[in-house]
N, C-alpha and C positions, 0 to 999 in steps of 0.2 A: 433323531435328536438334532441332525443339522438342518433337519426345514424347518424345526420347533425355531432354532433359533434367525434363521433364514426371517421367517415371518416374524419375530419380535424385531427384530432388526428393521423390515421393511415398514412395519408398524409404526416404529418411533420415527423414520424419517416421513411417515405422513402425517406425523403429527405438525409439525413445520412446514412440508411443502410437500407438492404430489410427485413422489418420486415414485416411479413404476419399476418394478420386480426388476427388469431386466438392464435401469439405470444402475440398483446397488453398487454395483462393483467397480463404475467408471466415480460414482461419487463417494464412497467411502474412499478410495486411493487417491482423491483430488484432496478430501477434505484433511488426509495423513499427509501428504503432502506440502499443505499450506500452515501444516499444525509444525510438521518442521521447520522450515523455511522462517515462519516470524519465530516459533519457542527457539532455535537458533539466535538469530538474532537477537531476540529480546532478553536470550541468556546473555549476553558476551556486552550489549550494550551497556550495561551499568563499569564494566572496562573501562570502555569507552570514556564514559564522562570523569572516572580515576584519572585513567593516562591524558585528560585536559588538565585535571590541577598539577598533574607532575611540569606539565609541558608549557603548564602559565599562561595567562592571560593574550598576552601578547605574540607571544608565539601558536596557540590557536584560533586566536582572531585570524592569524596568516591563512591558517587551516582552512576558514571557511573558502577565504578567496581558491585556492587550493583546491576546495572540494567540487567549487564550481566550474573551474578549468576541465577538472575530471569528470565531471558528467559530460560536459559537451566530445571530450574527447572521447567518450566511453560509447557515444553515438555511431560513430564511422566503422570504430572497430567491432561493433557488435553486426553493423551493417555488412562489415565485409566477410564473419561468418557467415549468416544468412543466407550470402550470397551463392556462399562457395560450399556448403557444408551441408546436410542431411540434417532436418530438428530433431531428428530420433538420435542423428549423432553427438551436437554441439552442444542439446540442452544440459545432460548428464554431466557434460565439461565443466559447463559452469557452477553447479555445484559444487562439483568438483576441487574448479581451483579456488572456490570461498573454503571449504575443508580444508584443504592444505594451506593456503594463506593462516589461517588460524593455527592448525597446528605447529608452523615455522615461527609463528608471532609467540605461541608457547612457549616453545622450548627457547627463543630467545630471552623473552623474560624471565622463565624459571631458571636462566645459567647467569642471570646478570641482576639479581636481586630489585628490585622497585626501580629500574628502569633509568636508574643514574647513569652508566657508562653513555660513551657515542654510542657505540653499536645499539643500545637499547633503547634510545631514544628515537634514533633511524626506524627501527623498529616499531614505534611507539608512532612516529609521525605516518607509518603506511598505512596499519594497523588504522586510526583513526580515520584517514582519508578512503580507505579500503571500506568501511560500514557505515561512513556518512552516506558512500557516492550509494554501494550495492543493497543498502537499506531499501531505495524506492526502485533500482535498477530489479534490483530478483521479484518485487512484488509485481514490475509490469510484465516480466517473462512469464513467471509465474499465470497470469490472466490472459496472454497472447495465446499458449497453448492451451489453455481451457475455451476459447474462445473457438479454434480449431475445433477440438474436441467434440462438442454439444452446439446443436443446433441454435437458431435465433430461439424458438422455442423454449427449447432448454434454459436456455441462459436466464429466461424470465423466471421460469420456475426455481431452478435450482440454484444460484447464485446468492443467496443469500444462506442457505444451508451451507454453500462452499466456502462462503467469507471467515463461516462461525468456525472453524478451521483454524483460520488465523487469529482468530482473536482467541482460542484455548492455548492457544501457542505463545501468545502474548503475556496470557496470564501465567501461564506455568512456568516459560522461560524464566523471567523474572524472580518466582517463588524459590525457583531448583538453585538460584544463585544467590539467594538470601541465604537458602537453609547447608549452603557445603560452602563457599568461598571462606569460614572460619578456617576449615577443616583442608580444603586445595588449592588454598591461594586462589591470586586472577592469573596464571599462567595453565592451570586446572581449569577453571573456565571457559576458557581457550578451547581446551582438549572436550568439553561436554559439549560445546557450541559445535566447534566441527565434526563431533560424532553425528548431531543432529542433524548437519547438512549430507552428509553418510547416508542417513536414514533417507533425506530426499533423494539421492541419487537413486534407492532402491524403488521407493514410490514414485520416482518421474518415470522409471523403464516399464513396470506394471501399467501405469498408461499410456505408454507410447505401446505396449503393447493389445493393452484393450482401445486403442485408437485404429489400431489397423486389423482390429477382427471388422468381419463384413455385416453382421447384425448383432449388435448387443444394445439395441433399443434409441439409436438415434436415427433420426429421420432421413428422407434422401435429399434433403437439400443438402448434407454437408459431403463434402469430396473427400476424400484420403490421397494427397500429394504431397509425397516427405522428400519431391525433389530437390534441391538446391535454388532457393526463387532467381539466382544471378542479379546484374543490375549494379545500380551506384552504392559503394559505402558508405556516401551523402544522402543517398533518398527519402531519410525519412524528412530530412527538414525540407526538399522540394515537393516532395508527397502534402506536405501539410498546408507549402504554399499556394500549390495548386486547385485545396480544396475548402472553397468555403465552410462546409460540414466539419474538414477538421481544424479550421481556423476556430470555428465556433466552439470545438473542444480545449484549442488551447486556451481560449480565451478564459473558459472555464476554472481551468484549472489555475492560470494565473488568478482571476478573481477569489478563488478558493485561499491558495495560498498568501493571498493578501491579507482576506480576514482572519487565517488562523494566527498571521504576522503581527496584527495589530491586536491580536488577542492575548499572542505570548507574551508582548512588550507591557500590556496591563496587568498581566501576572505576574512579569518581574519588578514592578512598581511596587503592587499592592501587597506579594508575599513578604519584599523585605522591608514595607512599612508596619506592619503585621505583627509577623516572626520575626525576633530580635535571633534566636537560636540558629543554628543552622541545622543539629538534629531535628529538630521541632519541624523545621524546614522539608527537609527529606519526609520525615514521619508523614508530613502533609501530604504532600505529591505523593506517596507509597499509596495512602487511602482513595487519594484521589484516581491514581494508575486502577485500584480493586473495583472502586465502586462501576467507573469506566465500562470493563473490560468484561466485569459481571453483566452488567445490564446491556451491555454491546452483544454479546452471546445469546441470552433471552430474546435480544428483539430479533436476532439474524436465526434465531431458531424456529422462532415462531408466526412473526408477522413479515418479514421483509418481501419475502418471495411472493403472500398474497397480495401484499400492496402492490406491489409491480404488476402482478396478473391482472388485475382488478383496477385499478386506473392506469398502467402506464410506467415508463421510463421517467416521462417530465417529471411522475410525484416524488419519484426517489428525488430527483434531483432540483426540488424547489421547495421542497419540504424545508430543510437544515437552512438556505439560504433567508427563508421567511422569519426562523424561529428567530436569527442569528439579527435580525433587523430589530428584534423588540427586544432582544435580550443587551446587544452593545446600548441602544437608546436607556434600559434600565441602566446599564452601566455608567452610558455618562452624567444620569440623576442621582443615583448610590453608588459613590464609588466605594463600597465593601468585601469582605472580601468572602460576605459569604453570595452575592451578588455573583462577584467573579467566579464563583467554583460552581453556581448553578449554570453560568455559562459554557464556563469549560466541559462540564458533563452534558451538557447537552449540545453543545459543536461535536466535542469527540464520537458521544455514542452515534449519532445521528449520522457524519461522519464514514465510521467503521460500519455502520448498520444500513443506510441508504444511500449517501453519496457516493462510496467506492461501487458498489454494485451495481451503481445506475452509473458510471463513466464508465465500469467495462463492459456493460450491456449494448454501450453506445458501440462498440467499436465489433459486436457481432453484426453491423450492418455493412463493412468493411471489408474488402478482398484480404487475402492472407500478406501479403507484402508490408500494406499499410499496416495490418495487428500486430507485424513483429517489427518493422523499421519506423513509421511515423508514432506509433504509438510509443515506443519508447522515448523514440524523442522530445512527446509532449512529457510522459512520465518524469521524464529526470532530470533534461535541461532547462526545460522549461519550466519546470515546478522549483525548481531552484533558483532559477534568474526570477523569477515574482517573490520568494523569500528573499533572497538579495535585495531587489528593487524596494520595495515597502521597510527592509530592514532602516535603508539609509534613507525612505521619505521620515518614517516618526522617529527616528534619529534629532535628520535637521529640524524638523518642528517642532519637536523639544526644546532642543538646545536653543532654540529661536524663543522661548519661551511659550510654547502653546499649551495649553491647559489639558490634562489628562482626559475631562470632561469630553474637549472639544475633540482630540483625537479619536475616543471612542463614538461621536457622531460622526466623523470622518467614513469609520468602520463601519458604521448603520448603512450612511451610503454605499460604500464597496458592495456589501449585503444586500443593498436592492437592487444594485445592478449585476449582483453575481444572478438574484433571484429571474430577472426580464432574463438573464441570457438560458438559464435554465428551460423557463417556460419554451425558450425559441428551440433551444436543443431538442428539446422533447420532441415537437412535433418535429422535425424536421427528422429525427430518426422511428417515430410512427409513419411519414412518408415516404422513407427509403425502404422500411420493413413492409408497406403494403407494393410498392413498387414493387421489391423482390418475388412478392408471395406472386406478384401479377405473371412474371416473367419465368415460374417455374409452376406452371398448373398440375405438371405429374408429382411433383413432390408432396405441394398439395394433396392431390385426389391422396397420394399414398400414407398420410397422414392420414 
């Protein structure tokens, strides 16, 4: 009965990507994993955007700047684990203290009613700044030990099966806090959120312990060294400077986060010229989060992982930036808004479906120091300072009076130059991965 179900199992993930018999088990506990980590989060997130209208306008405008301070600080300190610490020890931590941060954020609010007192509000102000910063913070840890994990190889293949993980996490989060926050309040949600992160702690140990068995079907190019890297609690942003390859990634990601920047700021235009309601409002964005998240799962199920095998890193990652070029230029000729939600669904899924998989593909070409210290660095600080940046260019070009039209050609550009940086990315990690393969002929042949 259990090989019956062994090979249905093994079956359904070849339906999506060629996962071999002896992968199962490192990728089933990756993809529970990531199912936690975002349904976590994307439970507790709708909080989140509650305790902004409690905390007003003006007092979380402060927040963002706030949040941004907090990634760049959250750089050294995670660098100075790294340094000093065992990943088989620190990762589990970090779940860890997102569980307890939730549960304490809990029980503050369930003792101090909708979050009027100081104390609740204190509360209320971590609480936010804690799941802006650790939103994109856990997704890059999250990817640095998969990256560990699974071969260059690997990573082509399976990576998109691993994504589809977070994006069921995404969708169910969400649903589970629609269908009880009647019934347990948001101080209840709290407590479902950090159960989830619970749950990760038990699926991050399962792979740290099928990381250090000696054959469970990864190749010999990857090492097993869970020593403490040592070094600067700065290195990831000297890591980055020192290398054009990952200038070329930050690069990316700012360009990314530009155009998602000039995307959101079209949405907030168009939905409240639109929707007069603000149910109506939500009701929107709810359909839009489903339709998303549905067809984001489909494609990471089914097509992600062959496209990558089959053309490449660059496709993932010049695909969305292409799409994103004719769809802003429809934008600036219709400015509609069913225009803008064919946008939006199709940056997102594209996005969640190709773009993440092909950034952390990039960084399987990468010694282990850079996957956990530069790359987080590009993840959090930097992806937040290009959301910053762009927030305040279409700010003043507004208020300067520039035409919605024109800003979303603004964005068409962003989009073709995020695309030329794509194309360059690509090859430039198809010739560090044939480099590689050059400088290890036994792993090779052992393949």
């Amino acid at each position: 009965m259990r090989e019956e179900r062994g090979s249905a199992l093994e079956r359904l993930f070849k339906r999506g990507a060629k996962v071999e018999p002896a992968e199962i088990p490192a990728v089933v506990a990756s993809f529970l994993l990531y199912f936690c980590v975002l349904g976590g989060y994307f439970a507790v997130r709708p909080v989140r955007e509650t305790v902004g209208t409690i905390l007003g306008a003006d007092r979380t405008a402060d927040l963002f700047v706030a949040t941004w301070i907090a990634s760049i600080a959250i750089v050294p300190a995670y660098g100075w684990l790294c340094a000093r610490f065992r990943r088989s020890s620190f990762l589990p931590w970090i779940y860890g203290f997102v569980a307890v941060s939730l549960a304490v954020v809990g029980v503050v609010f369930g003792a101090s009613e909708g979050g009027a007192s100081g104390t609740s509000v204190a509360a209320a102000q971590f609480f936010w700044i804690v799941i802006s910063v650790l939103n994109l913070f856990m997704v890059s840890v999250f990817w640095s030990f998969l990256l560990e994990l699974f071969s260059t190889e690997q990573t082509t293949r399976l990576f998109g099966v691993l994504a589809a993980g977070g994006t069921a996490g995404a969708l169910g989060g969400p649903v589970l806090t629609d269908l009880t926050v009647q019934t347990v309040g948001n101080d209840g949600v709290l407590f479902m959120g950090a159960a989830m992160f619970v749950g990760a702690i038990v699926c991050q140990r399962v792979l740290i312990r099928i990381w250090k068995r000696a054959d469970w079907g990864r190749d010999g190019s990857v090492v097993v060294d869970d020593r403490p890297m040592g070094g600067n609690p700065f290195a990831g942003f000297t890591l980055i400077l020192k290398s054009p390859y990952l200038i070329g990634i930050a690069i990316f990601v700012v360009l990314l986060a530009s155009v998602n920047t000039f995307l959101y700021f079209a949405q907030l235009r168009i939905v409240t010229d639109t929707f007069a309601d603000t149910e109506t409002r939500t009701q929107v964005f709810s359909r839009l989060d489903y339709t998303v998240q549905t067809l984001t799962i489909i494609a990471q199920l089914t097509i992600t992982g062959r496209i990558a095998t089959k053309w490449g890193i660059g496709s993932l990652l010049t695909f969305v930036p292409v799409l994103m070029i004719g769809a802003l230029l429809m934008l600036a000729t219709f400015h509609t808004f069913a225009v803008l939600a064919a946008a939006i669904i199709a940056r997102r899924v594209g996005e969640y479906a190709f773009v993440r998989p092909g950034r952390e593909m990039l960084f399987s070409r990468v010694d282990t120091e850079t996957k956990y210290k530069a790359k987080n660095a590009i993840d959090v600080p930097v992806y937040r300072g290009g959301d910053a940046l762009i927030a305040q260019v279409d700010s003043v070009l507004s208020n300067a009076g520039m035409s919605a039209a024109s800003l979303a050609a603004i964005g068409a550009g962003t989009a073709a130059a995020w695309a030329v940086n794509g194309v360059l990315l690509g090859k430039a990690a198809k010739a560090r991965g044939e480099g590689q393969a050059a400088s290890q002929p036994e792993a090779v042949a052992a393949r």
